[in-house]
C-alpha positions as CSV (number, residue, x, y, z in Angstrom):
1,X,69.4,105.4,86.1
2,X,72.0,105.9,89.0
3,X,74.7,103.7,90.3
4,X,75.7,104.1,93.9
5,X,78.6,103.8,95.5
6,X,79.5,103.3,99.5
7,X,82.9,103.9,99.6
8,X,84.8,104.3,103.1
9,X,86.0,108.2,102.5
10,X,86.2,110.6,104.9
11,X,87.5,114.1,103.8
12,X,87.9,117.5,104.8
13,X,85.3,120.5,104.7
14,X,83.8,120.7,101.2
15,X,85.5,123.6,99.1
16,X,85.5,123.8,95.3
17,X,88.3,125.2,93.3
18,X,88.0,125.6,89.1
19,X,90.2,125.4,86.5
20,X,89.2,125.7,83.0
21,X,89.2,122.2,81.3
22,X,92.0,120.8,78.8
23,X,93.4,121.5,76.4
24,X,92.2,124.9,77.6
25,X,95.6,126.2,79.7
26,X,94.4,126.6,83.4
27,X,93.3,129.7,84.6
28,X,92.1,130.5,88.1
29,X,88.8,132.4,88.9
30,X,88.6,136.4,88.0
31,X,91.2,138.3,90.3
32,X,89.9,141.7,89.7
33,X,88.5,143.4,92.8
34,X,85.1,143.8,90.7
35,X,85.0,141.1,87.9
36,X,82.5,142.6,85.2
37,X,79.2,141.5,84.5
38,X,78.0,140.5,81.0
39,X,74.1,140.6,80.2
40,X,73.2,140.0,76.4
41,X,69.8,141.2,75.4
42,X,69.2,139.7,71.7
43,X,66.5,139.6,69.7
44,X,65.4,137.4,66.7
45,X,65.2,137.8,62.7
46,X,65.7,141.6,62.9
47,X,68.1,143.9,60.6
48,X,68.8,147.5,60.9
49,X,64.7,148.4,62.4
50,X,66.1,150.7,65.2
51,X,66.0,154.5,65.6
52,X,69.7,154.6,65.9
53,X,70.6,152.8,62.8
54,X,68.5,155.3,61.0
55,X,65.0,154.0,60.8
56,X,62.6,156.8,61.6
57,X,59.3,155.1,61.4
58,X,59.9,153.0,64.6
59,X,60.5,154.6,68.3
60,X,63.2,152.7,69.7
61,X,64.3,155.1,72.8
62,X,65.2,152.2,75.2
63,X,67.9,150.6,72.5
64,X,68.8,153.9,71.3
65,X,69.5,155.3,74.4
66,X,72.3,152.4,74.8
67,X,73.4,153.0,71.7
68,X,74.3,156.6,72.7
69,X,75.9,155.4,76.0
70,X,78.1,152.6,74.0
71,X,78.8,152.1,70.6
72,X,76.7,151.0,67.6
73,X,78.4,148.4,65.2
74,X,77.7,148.9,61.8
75,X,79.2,145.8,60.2
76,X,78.2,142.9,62.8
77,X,77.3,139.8,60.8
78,X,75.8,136.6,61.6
79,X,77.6,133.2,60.1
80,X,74.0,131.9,58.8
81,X,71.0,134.0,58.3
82,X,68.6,131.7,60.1
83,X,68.9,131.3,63.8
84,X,70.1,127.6,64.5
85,X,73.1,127.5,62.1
86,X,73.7,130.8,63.6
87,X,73.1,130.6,67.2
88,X,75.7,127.4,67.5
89,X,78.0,130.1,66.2
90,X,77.7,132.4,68.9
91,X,77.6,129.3,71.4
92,X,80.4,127.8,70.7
93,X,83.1,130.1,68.8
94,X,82.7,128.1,65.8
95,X,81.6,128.1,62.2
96,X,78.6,125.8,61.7
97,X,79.4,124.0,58.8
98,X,83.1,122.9,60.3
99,X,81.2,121.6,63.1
100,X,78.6,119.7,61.6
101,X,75.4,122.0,63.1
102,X,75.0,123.6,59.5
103,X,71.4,121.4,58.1
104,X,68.0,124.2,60.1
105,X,67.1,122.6,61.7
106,X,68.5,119.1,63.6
107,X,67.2,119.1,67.3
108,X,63.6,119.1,67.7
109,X,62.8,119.3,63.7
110,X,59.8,121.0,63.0
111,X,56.9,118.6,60.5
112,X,58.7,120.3,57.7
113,X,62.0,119.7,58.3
114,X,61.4,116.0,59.2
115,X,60.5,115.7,55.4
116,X,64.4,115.5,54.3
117,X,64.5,112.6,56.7
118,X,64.5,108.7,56.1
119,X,60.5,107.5,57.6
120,X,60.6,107.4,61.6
121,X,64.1,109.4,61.7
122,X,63.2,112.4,64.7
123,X,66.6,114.7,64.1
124,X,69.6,114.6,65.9
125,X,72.2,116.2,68.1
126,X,74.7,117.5,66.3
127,X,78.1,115.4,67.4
128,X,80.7,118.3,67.4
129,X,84.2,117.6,67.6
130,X,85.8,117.2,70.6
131,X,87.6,120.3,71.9
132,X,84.2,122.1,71.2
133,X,82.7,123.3,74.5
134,X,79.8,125.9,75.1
135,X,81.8,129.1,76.1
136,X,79.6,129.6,79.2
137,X,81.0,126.7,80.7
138,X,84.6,128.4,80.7
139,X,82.9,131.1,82.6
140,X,81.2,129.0,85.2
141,X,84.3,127.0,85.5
142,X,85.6,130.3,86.7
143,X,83.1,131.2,88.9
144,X,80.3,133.1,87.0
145,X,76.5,132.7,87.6
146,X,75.5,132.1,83.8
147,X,71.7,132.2,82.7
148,X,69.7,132.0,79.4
149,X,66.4,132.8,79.4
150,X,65.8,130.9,77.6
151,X,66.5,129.2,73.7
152,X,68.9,127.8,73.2
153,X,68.5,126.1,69.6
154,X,72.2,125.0,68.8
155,X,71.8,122.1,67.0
156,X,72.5,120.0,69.5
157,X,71.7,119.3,73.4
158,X,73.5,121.7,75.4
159,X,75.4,119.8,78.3
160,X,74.2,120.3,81.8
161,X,77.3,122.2,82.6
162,X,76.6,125.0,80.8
163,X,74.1,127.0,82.1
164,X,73.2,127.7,85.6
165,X,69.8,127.8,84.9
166,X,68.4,127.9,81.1
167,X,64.4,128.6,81.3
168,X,61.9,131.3,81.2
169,X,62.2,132.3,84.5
170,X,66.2,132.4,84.6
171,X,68.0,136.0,85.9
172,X,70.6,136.9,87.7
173,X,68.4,138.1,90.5
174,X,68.0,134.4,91.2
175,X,71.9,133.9,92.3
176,X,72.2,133.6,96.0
177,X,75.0,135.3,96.3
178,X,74.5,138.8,94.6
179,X,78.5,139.0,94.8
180,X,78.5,136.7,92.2
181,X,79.3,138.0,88.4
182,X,77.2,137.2,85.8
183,X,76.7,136.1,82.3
184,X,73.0,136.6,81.5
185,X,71.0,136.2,78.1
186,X,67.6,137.5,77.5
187,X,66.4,136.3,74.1
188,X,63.7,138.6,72.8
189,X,61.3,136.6,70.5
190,X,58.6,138.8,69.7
191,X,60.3,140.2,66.5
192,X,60.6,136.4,65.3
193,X,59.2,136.0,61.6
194,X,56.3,133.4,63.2
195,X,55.1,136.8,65.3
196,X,54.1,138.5,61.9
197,X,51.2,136.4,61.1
198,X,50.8,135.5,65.7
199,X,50.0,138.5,66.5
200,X,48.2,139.8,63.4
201,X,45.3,141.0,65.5
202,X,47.2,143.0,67.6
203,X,47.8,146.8,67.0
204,X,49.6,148.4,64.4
205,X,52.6,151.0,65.8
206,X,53.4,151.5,62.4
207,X,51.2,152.6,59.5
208,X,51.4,150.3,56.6
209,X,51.1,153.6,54.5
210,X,54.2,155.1,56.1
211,X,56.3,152.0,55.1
212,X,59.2,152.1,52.6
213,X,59.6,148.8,50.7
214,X,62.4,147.7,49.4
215,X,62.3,147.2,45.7
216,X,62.4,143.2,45.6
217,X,58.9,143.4,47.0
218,X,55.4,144.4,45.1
219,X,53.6,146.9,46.7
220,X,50.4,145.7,47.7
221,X,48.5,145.7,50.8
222,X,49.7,142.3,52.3
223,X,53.5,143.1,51.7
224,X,52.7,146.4,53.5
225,X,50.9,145.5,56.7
226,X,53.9,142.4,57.2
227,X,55.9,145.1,57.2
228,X,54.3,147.1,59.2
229,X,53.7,144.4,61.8
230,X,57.4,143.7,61.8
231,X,58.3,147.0,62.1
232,X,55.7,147.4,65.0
233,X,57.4,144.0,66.7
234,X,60.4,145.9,67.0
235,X,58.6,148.7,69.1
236,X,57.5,146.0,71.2
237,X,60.7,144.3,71.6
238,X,62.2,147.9,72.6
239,X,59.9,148.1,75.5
240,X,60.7,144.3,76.4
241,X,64.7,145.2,76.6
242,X,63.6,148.5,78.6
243,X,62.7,146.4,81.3
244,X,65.8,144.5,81.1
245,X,67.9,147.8,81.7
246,X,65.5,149.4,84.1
247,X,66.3,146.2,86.1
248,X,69.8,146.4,85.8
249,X,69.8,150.2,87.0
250,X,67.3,149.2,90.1
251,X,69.8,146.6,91.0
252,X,72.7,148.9,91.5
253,X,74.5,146.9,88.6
254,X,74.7,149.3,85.7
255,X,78.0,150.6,86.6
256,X,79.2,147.2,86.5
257,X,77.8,145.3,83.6
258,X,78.9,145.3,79.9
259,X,75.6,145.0,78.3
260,X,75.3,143.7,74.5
261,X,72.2,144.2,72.4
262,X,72.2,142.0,68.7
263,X,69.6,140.2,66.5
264,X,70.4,137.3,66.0
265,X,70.2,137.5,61.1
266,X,68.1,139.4,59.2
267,X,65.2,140.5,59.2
268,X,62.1,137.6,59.4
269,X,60.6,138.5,55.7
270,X,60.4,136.9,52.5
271,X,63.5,137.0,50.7
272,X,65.5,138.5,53.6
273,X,65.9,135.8,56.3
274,X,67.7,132.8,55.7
275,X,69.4,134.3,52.7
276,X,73.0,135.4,52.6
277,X,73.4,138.8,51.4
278,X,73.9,142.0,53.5
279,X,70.1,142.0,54.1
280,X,70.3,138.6,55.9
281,X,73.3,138.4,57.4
282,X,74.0,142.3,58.6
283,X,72.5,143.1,62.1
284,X,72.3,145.5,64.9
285,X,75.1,145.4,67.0
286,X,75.1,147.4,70.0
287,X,78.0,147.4,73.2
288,X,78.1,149.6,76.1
289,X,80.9,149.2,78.1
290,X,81.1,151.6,81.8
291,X,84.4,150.6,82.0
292,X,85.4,152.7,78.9
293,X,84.0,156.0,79.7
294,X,84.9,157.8,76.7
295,X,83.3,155.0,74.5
296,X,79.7,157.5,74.6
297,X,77.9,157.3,70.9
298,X,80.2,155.9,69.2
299,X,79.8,154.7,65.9
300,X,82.4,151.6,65.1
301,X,82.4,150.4,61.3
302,X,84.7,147.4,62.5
303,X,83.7,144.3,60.8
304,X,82.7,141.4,63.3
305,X,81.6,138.3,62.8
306,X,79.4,135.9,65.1
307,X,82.4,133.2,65.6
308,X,84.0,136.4,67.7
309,X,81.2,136.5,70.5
310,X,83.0,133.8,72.4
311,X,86.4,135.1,72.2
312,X,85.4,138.4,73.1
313,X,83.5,137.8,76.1
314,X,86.4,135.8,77.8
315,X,88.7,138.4,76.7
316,X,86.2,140.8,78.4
317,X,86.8,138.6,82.1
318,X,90.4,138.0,81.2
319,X,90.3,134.4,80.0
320,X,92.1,132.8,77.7
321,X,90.9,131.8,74.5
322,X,91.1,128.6,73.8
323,X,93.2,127.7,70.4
324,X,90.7,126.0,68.7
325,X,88.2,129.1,68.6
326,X,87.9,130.2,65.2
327,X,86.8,134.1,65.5
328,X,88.8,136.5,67.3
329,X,88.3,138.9,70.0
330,X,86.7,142.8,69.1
331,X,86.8,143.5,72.6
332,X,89.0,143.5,75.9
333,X,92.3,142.7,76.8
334,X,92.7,139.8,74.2
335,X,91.8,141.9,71.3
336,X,92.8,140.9,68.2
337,X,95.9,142.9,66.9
338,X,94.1,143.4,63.5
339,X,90.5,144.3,63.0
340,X,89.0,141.1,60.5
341,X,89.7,141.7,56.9
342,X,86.7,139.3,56.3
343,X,83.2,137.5,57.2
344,X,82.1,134.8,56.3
345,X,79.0,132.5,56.1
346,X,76.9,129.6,54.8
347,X,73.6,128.4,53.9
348,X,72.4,124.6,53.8
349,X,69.3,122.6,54.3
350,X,66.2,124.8,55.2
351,X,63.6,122.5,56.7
352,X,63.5,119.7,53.8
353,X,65.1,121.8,51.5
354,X,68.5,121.6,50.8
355,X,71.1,124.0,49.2
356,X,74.8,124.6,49.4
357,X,76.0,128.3,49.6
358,X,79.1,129.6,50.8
359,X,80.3,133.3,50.9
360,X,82.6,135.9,51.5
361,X,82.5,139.7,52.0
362,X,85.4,142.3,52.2
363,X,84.4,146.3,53.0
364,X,83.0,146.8,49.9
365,X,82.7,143.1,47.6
366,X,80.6,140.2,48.7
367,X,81.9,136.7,46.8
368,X,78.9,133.8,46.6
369,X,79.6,130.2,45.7
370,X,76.6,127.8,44.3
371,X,77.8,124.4,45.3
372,X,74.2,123.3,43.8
373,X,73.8,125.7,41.2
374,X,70.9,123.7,39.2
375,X,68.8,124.8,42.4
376,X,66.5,127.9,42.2
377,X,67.2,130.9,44.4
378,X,63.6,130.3,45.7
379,X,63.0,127.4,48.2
380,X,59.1,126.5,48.7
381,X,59.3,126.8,52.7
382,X,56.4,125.7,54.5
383,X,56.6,127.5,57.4
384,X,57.1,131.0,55.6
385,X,54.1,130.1,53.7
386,X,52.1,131.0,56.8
387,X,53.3,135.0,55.9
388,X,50.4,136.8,54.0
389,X,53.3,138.6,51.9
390,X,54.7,135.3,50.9
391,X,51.5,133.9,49.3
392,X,50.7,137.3,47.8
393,X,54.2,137.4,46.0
394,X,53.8,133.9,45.2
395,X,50.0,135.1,43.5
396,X,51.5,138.0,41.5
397,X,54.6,135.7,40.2
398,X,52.3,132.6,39.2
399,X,49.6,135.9,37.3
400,X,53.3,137.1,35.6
401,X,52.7,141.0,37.7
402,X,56.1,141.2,39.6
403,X,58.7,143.3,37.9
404,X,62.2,142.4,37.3
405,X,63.6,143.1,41.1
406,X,60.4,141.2,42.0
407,X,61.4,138.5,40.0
408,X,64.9,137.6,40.8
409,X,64.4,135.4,43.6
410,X,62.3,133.3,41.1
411,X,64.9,132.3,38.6
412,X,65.3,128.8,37.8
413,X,68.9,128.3,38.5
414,X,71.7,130.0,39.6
415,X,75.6,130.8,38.6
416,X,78.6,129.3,40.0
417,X,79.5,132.1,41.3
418,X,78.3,135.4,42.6
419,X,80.1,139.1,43.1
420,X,78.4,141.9,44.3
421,X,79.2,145.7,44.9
422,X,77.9,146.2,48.8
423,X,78.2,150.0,47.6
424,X,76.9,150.9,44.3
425,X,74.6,148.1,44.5
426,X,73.3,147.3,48.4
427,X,70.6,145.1,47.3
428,X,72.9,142.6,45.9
429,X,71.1,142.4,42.2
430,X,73.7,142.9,39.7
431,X,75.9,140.0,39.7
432,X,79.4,141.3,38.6
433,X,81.3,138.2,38.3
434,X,81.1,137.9,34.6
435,X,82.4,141.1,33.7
436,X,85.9,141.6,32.5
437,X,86.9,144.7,34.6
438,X,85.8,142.6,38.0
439,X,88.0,139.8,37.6
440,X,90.9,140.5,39.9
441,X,88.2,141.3,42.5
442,X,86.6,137.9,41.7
443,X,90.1,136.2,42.2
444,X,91.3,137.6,44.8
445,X,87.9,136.9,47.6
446,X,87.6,133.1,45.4
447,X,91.2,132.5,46.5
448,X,89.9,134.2,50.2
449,X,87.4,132.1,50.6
450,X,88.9,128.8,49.3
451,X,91.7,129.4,52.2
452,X,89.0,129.9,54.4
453,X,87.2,126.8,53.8
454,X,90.3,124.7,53.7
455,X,90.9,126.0,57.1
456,X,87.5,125.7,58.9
457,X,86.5,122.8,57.1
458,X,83.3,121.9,55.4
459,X,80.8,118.7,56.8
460,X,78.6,119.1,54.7
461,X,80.8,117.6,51.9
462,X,79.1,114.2,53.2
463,X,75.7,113.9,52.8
464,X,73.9,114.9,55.7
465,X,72.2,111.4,56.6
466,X,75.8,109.7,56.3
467,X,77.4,111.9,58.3
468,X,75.1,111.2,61.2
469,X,75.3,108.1,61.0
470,X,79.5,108.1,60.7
471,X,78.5,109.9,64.2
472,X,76.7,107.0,65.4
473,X,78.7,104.7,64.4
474,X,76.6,102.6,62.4
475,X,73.4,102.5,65.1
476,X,70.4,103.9,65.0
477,X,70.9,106.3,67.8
478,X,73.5,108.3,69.3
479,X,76.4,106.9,71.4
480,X,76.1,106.9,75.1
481,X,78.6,109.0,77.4
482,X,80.7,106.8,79.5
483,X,79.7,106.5,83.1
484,X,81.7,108.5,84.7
485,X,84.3,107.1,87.8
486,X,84.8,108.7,91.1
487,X,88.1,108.0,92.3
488,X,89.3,109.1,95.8
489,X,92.7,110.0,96.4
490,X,93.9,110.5,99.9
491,X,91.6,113.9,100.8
492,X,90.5,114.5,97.7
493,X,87.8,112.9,95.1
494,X,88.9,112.9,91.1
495,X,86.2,112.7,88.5
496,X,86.9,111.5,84.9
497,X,85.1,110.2,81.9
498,X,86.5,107.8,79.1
499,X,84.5,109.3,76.6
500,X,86.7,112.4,74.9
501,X,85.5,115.5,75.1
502,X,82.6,114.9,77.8
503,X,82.2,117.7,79.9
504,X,81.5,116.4,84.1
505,X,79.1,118.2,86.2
506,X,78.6,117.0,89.9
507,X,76.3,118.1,92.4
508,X,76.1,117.8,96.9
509,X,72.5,117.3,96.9
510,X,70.2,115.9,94.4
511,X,68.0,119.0,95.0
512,X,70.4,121.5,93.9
513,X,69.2,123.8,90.9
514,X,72.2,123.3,88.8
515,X,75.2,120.9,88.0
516,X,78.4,122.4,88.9
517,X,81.5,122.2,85.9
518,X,84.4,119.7,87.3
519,X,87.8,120.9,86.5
520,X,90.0,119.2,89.2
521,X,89.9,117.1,92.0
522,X,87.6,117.8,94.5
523,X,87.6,118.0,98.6
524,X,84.1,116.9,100.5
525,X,83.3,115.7,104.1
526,X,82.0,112.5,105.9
527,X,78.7,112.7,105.0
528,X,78.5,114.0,101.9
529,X,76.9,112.6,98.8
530,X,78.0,113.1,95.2
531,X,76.1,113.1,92.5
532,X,78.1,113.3,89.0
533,X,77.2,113.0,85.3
534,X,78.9,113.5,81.7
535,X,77.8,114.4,78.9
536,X,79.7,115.3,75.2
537,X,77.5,117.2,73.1
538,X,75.8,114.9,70.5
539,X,76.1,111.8,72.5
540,X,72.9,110.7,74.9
541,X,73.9,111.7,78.7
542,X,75.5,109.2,80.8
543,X,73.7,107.3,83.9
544,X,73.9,109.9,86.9
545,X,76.4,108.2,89.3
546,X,76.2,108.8,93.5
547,X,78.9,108.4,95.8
548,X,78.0,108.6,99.3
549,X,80.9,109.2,101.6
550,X,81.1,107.2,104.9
């Protein structure tokens, strides 16, 4: 739908100048003679499977060979170890569950998840409060070409302000003006837990023989080969992110480009992905920065969280932050005076199951907190059901064969809390909460984490259902963003939107690839045409409104 207006306007030559968008202080476009380049490679469900973190059966050269340029993080951890929760994290600075994106998975819900919906109910678009942008859009705002290529999977619908281009086919080669700086994601998928069982016919890299289980799994020939496969995925993925770099280098740009390599949790494997111990949560984390020459093979033990992506990459193009970020910036000129003490992450629904978990973890100590704890550790998953290793562990617990290790994800219920020693104990089996000579350790990261959680906040104190429906105000969809107004004042044109929060895009022509971020008023000549929407995430787009100027 488009409304058209013929408005007697006549302007000057079309210019565009940015400004990031309130309550975001105003900041003009990078002044630096040669604004840096950001290019994220990121891969999916994967731990610590790389050469350079110490895993000798698979040949990672192209990651490890970054790794030796850059430094390798040792303590990067995701805020959810499943990618939705997770990847609105990264996207937008913020912990999931203070933000309402928590529940895997809203947007697009696969037939499982649709099962812990009322009959006919699709999913939704997470309606996030309204200071919460998609950090991209404070980098376009300042003149970066920004590309994702190409899932997104936030939880909700990102705005069309936010990306330049989001697809399979998006790249910074596809700019037309190579000046430009660039934010560019490549997301790697074929180390995704679905690509176990996909590309079971495929050949092995790895011997199932040469694999090392850990000790929570049986060792039998289905456990093995998963692994295997997994482990040979990440060989694959290495050669995919080879290309990546060799691309950079042919372009001239490697001098230039600050170049990020992470998995987005754990690895994709029963009893590792989606939980929310070290094994889940804990992930490569990889940074090579030309500007800081003497930063070659470095190994940073730092910890970081996902909530500081966003902070970090605008400290990286001096930015500012915006206040109501909740991580803190690792990197650049905003760095954060005080390495984090702390990181912290959650666990809810998984497709129709649903499960409250909270937790905390300090160098050594991780704290767990059962909001449900008459729930079993185990959660009968559909979709991991397609693993071969699931259903075999699932046939040696119902014939009574697994082993005690083996058998602690099957337990019936669970304890209020949890305490762990990440040290002695870096499977996360004995739970040390009970015992007398842990107490102050117990107190102290309870009272850390319920400071935390009275700071961030917690949405998923309301039932799920209600709280989308306290979103929607009663209806039985989401609200609509206002139509934006075009306003012309003397030689310029001003944009606004009554709905709080929306961001505004406006194009020239119709044809143009991507919507451009309004940030203040804008100058156009006789002739012209305007295109302009809004959008705030959660809400349904508005109608796309046209100005044609006489």
């Amino acid at each position: 739908m488009k409304h058209t207006y013929f408005l007697p306007v006549v302007v000057c030559a079309a210019f565009f100048a940015f400004r990031l968008p309130q309550p975001v202080p105003a900041s003009a476009p990078i002044q630096t003679k040669t604004p840096p380049n950001i290019l994220w490679i990121t891969c999916e469900d994967m731990s610590f499977q790389l050469g350079a973190y110490g895993n000798k059966l698979v040949k990672t050269p192209n990651i490890d060979r970054l790794a030796a340029e850059g430094v390798r993080f040792t303590n990067a951890f995701a805020t959810a170890g499943v990618c939705a929760p997770s990847r609105s994290a990264i996207i937008t600075g913020m912990y999931q569950q203070s933000i309402g994106t928590q529940n895997m998975r809203t947007l697009a819900a696969s037939a499982a998840a649709l099962d812990a919906y009322p009959p006919g109910f699709k999913g939704y678009s997470a309606v996030v409060p309204e200071e919460v942008k998609c950090f991209p859009e404070y980098l376009r705002a300042a003149g970066y070409y920004c590309t994702n290529n190409s899932k997104e999977d936030y939880q909700f619908q990102a705005p069309p302000t936010v990306w330049d281009e989001s697809s399979n086919k998006a790249h910074w080669r596809n700019r037309t003006d190579k000046n430009q700086p660039f934010f560019a994601i490549f997301n790697l998928t074929v180390t995704h837990e679905s690509q176990v069982w996909v590309r079971a016919k495929e050949p092995l890299l790895v011997k199932p023989e040469d694999v090392v289980l850990p000790p929570y799994y049986p060792d039998v020939p289905e456990v093995r080969l998963d692994v295997a496969r997994h482990l040979s995925n990440a060989m694959v993925m290495d050669e995919q992110a080879g290309k990546i770099l060799a691309q950079l280098r042919e372009d001239g740009l490697e001098q230039n480009t600050i170049v990020f390599f992470y998995s987005d949790h754990g690895d994709g494997l029963p009893f590792v992905k989606r939980e929310i111990y070290d094994r889940g949560l804990r992930v490569p984390f990889i940074v090579k920065n030309p500007f800081e020459k003497s930063k070659k093979g470095v190994v940073d033990h730092r910890f970081i969280s996902f909530v500081d992506l966003a902070p970090t990459v605008l400290s990286l193009v001096d930015l500012p932050i915006p206040a109501h970020l909740q991580g803190q910036a690792f990197l650049g000129k905003q760095q954060a005076p005080k390495p984090r003490q702390y990181t912290f992450a959650a666990r809810d629904r998984m497709d129709s199951e649903y499960d409250r978990v909270r937790t905390v973890r300090d160098s050594r100590y991780r704290y767990v907190r059962n909001y449900m704890p008459e729930k079993p550790y185990y959660q009968n998953i559909q979709y991991r059901l397609q693993q071969p290793s699931m259903r075999a562990i699932l046939a040696l617990k119902e014939q009574g064969k697994l082993n005690a290790a083996q058998s602690l994800w099957f337990r019936p219920t669970k304890p209020k809390e949890e305490l762990y020693d990440c040290q002695k104990d870096p499977y996360e089996f004995n739970n040390l909460a009970e015992l007398p000579q842990y107490q102050p350790k117990l107190k102290e990261l309870r009272k850390v984490y319920e400071a935390w959680i009275q700071k961030v906040g917690d949405t998923a104190v309301e039932p799920e259902m209600e709280m989308v429906r306290r979103w929607w105000n009663g209806k039985e969809q989401a609200p609509v963003t206002e139509t934006p107004k075009i306003q012309p004042e003397f030689s310029k044109i001003t944009l606004s939107c009554a709905t709080k929060g929306a961001s505004i895009g406006y194009k020239q022509r119709w044809k143009d690839p991507s919507w451009k971020v309004y940030t203040q008023p804008i100058n156009a000549s006789a002739g012209d045409s305007l295109y302009v929407v809004a959008h705030r995430i959660g809400y349904q787009k508005s109608p796309v409104v046209v100005l044609k100027l006489n």
